[in-house]
Biopython code that builds the backbone (N, CA, C, O; Angstrom):
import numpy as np
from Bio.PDB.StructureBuilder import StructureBuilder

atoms = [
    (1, "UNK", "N", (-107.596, 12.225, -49.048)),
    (1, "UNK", "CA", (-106.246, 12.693, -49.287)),
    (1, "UNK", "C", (-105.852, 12.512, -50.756)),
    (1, "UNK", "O", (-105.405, 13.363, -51.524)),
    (2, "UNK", "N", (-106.073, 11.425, -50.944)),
    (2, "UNK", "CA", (-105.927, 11.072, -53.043)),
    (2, "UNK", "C", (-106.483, 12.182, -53.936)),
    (2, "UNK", "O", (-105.968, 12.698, -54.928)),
    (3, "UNK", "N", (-107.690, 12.432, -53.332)),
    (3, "UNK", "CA", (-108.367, 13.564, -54.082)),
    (3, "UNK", "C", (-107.846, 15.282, -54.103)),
    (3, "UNK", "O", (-107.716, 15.979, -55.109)),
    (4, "UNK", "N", (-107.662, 15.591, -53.002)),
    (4, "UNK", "CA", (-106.722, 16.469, -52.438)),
    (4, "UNK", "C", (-105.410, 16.446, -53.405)),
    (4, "UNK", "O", (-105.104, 17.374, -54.153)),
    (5, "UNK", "N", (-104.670, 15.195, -53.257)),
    (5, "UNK", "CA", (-102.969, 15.492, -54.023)),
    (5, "UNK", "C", (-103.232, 15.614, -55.309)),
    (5, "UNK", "O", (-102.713, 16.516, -55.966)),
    (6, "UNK", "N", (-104.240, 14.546, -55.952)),
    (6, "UNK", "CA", (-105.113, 14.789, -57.288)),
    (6, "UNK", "C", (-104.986, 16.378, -57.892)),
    (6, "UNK", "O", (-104.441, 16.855, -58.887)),
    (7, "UNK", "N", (-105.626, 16.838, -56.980)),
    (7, "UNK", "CA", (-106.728, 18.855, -57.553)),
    (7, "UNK", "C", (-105.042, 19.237, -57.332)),
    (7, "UNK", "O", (-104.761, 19.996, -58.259)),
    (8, "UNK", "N", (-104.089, 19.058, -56.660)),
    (8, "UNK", "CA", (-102.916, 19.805, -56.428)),
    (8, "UNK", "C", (-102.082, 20.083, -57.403)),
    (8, "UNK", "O", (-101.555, 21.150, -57.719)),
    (9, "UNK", "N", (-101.975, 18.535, -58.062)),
    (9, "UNK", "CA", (-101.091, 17.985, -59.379)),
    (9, "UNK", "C", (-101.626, 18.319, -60.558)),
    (9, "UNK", "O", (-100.858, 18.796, -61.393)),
    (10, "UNK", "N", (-102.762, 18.184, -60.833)),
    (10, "UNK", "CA", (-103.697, 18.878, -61.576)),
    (10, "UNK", "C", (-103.627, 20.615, -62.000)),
    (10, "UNK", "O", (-103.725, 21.142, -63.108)),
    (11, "UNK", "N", (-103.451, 21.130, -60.860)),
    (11, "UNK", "CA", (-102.987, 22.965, -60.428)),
    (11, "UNK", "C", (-101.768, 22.819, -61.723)),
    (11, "UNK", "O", (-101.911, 23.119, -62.909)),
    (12, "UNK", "N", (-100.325, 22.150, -60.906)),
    (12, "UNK", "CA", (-99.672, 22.167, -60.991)),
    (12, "UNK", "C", (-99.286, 21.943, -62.808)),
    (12, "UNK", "O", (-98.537, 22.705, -63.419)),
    (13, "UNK", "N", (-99.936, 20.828, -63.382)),
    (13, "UNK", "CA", (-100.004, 20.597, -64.419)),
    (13, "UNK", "C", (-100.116, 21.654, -65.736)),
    (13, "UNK", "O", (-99.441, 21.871, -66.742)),
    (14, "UNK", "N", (-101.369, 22.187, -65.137)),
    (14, "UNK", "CA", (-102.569, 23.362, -65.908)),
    (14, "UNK", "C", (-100.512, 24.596, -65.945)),
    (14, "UNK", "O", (-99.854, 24.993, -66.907)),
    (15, "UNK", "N", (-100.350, 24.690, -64.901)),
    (15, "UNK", "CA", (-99.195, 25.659, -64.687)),
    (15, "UNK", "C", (-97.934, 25.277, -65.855)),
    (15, "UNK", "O", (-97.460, 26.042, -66.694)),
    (16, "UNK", "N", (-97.555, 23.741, -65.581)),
    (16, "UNK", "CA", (-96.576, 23.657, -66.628)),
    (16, "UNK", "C", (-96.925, 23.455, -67.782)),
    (16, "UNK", "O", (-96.045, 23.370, -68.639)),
    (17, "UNK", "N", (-98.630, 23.289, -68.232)),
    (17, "UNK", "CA", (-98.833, 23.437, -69.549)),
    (17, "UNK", "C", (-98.372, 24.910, -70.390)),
    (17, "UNK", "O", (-97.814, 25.133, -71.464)),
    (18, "UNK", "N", (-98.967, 25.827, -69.198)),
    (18, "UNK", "CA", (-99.173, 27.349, -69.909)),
    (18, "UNK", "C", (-97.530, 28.195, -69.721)),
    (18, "UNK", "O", (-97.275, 29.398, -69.771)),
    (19, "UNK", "N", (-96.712, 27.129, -69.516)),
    (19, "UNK", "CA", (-95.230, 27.597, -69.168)),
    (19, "UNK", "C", (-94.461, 26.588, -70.531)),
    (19, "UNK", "O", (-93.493, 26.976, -71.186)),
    (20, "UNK", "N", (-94.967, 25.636, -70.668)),
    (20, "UNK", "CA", (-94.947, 24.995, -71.816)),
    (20, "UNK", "C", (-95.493, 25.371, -73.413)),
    (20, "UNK", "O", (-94.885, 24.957, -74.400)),
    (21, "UNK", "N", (-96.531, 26.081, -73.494)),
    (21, "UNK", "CA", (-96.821, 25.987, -74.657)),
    (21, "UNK", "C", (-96.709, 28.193, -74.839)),
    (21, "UNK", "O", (-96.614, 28.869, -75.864)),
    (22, "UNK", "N", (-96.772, 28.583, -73.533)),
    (22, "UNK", "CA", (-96.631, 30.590, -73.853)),
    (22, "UNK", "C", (-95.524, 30.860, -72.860)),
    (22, "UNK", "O", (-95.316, 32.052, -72.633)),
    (23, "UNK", "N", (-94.775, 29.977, -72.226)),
    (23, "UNK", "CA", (-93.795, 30.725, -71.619)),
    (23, "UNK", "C", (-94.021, 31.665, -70.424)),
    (23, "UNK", "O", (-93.273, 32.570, -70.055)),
    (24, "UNK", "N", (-95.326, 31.237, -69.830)),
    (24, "UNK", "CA", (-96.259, 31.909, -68.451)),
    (24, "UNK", "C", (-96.163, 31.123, -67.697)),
    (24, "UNK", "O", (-96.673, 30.011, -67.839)),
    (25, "UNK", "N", (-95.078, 31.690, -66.083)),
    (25, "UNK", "CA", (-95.822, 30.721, -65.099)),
    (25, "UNK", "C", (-96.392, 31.785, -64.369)),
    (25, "UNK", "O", (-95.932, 32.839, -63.931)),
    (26, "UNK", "N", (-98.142, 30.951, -64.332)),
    (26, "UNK", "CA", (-98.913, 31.812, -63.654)),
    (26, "UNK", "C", (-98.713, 31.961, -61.913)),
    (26, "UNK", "O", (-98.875, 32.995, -61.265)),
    (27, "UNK", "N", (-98.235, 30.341, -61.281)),
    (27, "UNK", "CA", (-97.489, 30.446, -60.078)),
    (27, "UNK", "C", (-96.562, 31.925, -59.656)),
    (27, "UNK", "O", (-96.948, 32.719, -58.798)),
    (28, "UNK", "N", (-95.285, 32.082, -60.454)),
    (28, "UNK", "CA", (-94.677, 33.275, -60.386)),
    (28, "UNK", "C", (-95.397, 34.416, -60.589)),
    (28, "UNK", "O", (-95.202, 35.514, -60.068)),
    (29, "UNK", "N", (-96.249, 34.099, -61.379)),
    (29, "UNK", "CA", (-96.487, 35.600, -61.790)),
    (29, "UNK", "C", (-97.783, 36.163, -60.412)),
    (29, "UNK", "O", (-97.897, 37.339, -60.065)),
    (30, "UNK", "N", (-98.362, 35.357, -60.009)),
    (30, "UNK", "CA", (-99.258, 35.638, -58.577)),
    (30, "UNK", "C", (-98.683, 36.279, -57.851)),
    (30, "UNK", "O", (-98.899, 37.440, -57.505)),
    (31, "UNK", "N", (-97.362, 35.104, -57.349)),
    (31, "UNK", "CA", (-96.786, 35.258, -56.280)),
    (31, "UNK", "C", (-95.447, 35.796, -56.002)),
    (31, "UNK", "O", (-94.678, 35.612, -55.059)),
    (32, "UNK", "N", (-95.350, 36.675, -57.317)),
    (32, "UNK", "CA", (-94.163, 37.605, -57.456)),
    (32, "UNK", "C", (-92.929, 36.782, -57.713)),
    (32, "UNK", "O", (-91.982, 36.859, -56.930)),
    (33, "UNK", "N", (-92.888, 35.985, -58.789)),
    (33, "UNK", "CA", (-91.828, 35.390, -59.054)),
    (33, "UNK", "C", (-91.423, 33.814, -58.565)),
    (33, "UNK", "O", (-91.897, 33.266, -57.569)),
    (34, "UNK", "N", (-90.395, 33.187, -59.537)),
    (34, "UNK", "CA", (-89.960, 32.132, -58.784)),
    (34, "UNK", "C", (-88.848, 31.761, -57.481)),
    (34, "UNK", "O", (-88.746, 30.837, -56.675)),
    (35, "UNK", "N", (-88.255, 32.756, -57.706)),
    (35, "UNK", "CA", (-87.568, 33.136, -56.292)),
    (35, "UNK", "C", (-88.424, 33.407, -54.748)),
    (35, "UNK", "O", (-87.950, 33.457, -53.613)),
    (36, "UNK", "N", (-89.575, 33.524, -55.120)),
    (36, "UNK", "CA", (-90.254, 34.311, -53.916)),
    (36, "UNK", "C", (-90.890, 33.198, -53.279)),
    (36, "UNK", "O", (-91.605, 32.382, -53.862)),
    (37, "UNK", "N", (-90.457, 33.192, -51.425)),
    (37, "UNK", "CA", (-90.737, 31.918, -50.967)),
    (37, "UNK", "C", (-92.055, 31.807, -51.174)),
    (37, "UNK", "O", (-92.041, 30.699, -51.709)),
    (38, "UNK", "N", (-93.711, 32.261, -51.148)),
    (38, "UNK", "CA", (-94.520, 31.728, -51.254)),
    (38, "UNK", "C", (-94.706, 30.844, -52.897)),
    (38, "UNK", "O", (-95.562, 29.975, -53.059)),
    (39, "UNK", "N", (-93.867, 31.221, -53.837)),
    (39, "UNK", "CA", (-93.700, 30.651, -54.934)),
    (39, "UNK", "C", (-93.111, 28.993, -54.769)),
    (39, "UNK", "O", (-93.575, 27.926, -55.170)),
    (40, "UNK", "N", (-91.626, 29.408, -53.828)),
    (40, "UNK", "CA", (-91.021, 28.121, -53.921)),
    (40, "UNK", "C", (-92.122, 26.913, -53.062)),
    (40, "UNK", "O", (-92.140, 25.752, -53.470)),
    (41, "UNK", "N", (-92.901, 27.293, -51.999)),
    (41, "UNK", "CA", (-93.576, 26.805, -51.398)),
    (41, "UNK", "C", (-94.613, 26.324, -51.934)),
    (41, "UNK", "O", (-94.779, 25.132, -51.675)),
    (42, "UNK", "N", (-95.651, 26.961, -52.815)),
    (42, "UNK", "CA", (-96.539, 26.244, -54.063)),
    (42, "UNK", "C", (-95.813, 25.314, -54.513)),
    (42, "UNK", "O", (-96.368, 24.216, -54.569)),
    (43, "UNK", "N", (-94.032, 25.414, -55.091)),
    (43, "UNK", "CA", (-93.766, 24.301, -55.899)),
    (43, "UNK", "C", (-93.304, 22.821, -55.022)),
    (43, "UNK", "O", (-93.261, 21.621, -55.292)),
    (44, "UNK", "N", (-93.112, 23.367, -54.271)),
    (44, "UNK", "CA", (-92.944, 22.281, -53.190)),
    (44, "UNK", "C", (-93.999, 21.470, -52.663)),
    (44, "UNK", "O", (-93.916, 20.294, -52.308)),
    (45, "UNK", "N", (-95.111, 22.304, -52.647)),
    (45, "UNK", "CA", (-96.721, 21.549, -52.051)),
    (45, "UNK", "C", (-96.947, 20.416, -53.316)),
    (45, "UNK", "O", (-97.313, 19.262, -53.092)),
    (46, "UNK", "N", (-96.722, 20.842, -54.402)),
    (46, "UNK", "CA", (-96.989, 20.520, -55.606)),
    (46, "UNK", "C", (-95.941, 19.146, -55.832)),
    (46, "UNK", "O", (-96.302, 17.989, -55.614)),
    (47, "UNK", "N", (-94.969, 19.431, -56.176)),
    (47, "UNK", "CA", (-93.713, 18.583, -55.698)),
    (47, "UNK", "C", (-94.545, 16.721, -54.472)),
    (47, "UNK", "O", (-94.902, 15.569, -54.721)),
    (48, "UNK", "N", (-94.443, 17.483, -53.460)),
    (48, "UNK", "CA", (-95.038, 16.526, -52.283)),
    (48, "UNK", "C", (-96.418, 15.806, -53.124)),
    (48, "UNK", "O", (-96.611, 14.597, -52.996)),
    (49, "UNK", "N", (-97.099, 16.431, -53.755)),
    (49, "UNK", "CA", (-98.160, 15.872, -54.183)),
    (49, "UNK", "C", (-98.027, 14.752, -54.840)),
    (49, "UNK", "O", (-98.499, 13.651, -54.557)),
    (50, "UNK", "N", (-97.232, 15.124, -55.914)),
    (50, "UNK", "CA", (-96.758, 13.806, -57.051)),
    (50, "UNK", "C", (-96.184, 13.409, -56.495)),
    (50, "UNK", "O", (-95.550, 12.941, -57.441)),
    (51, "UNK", "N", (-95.503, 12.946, -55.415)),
    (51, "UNK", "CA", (-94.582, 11.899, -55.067)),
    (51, "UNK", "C", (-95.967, 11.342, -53.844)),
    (51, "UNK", "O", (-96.070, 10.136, -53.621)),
    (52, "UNK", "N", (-96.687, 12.089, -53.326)),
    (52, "UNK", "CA", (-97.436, 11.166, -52.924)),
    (52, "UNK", "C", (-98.529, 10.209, -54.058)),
    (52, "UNK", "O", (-98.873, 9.027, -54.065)),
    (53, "UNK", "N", (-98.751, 11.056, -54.703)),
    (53, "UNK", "CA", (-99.573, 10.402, -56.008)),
    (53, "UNK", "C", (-98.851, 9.334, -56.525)),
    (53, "UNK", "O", (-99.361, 8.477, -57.246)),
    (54, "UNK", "N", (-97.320, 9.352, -56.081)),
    (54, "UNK", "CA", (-96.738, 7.449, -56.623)),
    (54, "UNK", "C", (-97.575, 6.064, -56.288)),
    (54, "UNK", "O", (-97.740, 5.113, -57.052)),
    (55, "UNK", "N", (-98.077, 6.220, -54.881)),
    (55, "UNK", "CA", (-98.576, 5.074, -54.389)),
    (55, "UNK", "C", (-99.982, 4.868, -54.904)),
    (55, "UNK", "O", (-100.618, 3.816, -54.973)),
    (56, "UNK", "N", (-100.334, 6.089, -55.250)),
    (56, "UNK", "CA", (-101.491, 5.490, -56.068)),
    (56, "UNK", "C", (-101.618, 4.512, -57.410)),
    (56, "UNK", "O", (-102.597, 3.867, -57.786)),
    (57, "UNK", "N", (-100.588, 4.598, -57.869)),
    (57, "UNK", "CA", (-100.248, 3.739, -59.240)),
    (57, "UNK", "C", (-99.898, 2.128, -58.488)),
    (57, "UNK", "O", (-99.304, 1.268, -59.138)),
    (58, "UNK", "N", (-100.182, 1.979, -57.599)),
    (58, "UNK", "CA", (-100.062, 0.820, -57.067)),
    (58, "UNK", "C", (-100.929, 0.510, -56.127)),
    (58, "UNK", "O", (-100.549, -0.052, -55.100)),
    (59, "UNK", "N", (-101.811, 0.728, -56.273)),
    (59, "UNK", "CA", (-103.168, 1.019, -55.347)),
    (59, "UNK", "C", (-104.571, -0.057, -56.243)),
    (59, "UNK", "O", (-105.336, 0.303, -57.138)),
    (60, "UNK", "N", (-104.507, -0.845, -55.842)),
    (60, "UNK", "CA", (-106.182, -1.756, -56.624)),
    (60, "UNK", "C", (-107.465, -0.952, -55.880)),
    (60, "UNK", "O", (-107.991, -1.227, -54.801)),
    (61, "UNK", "N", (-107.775, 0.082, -56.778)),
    (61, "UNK", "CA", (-109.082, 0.509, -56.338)),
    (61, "UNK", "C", (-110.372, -0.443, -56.526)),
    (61, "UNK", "O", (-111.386, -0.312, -55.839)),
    (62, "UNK", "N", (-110.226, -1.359, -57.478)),
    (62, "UNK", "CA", (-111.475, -2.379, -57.453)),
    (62, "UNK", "C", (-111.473, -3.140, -56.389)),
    (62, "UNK", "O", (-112.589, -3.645, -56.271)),
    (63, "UNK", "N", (-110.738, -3.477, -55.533)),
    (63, "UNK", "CA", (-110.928, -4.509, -54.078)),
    (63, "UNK", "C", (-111.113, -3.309, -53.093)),
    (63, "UNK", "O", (-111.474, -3.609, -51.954)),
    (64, "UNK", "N", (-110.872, -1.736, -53.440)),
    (64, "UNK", "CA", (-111.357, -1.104, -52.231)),
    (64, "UNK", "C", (-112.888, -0.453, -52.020)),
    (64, "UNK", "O", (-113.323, 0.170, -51.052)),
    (65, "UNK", "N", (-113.610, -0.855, -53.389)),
    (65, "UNK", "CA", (-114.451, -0.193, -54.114)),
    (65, "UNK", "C", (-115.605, -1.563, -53.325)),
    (65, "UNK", "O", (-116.673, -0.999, -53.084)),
    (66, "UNK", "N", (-115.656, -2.556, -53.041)),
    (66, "UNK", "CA", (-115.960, -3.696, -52.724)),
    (66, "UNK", "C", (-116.846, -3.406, -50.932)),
    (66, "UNK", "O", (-117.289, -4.365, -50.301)),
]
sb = StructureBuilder()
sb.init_structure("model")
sb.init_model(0)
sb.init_chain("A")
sb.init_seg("    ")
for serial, (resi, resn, name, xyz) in enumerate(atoms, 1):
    if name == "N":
        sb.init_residue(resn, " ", resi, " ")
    sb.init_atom(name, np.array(xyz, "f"), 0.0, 1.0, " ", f" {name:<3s}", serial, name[0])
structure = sb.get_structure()
């Protein structure tokens, strides 16, 4: 599942870079805009991701690695 929310946030990232540095979101532009529910729904999957990705910052992977 870590790895999973990981590749999601990651998506998501790559997206607000190229909306960040050219003013492209490639999200909208797929899926016909930011209004358009399969749009709002990417941002929402995306959304859920990083807030699950919180608990990882509190996660000791060296005692699970064991």
């Amino acid at each position: 599942m870590n790895k999973t929310a990981l590749t999601i946030m990651i998506i998501g990232a790559l997206n607000w870079l190229l909306v960040g540095l050219f003013r492209y979101d490639l999200v909208a532009a797929i899926f016909g805009g930011t209004a358009a529910p399969i749009s709002r729904i990417v941002y929402v999957i995306v959304g859920i991701a990083g807030l699950y990705s919180i608990s990882m910052l509190f996660t000791d992977y060296r005692r699970e690695a064991r």
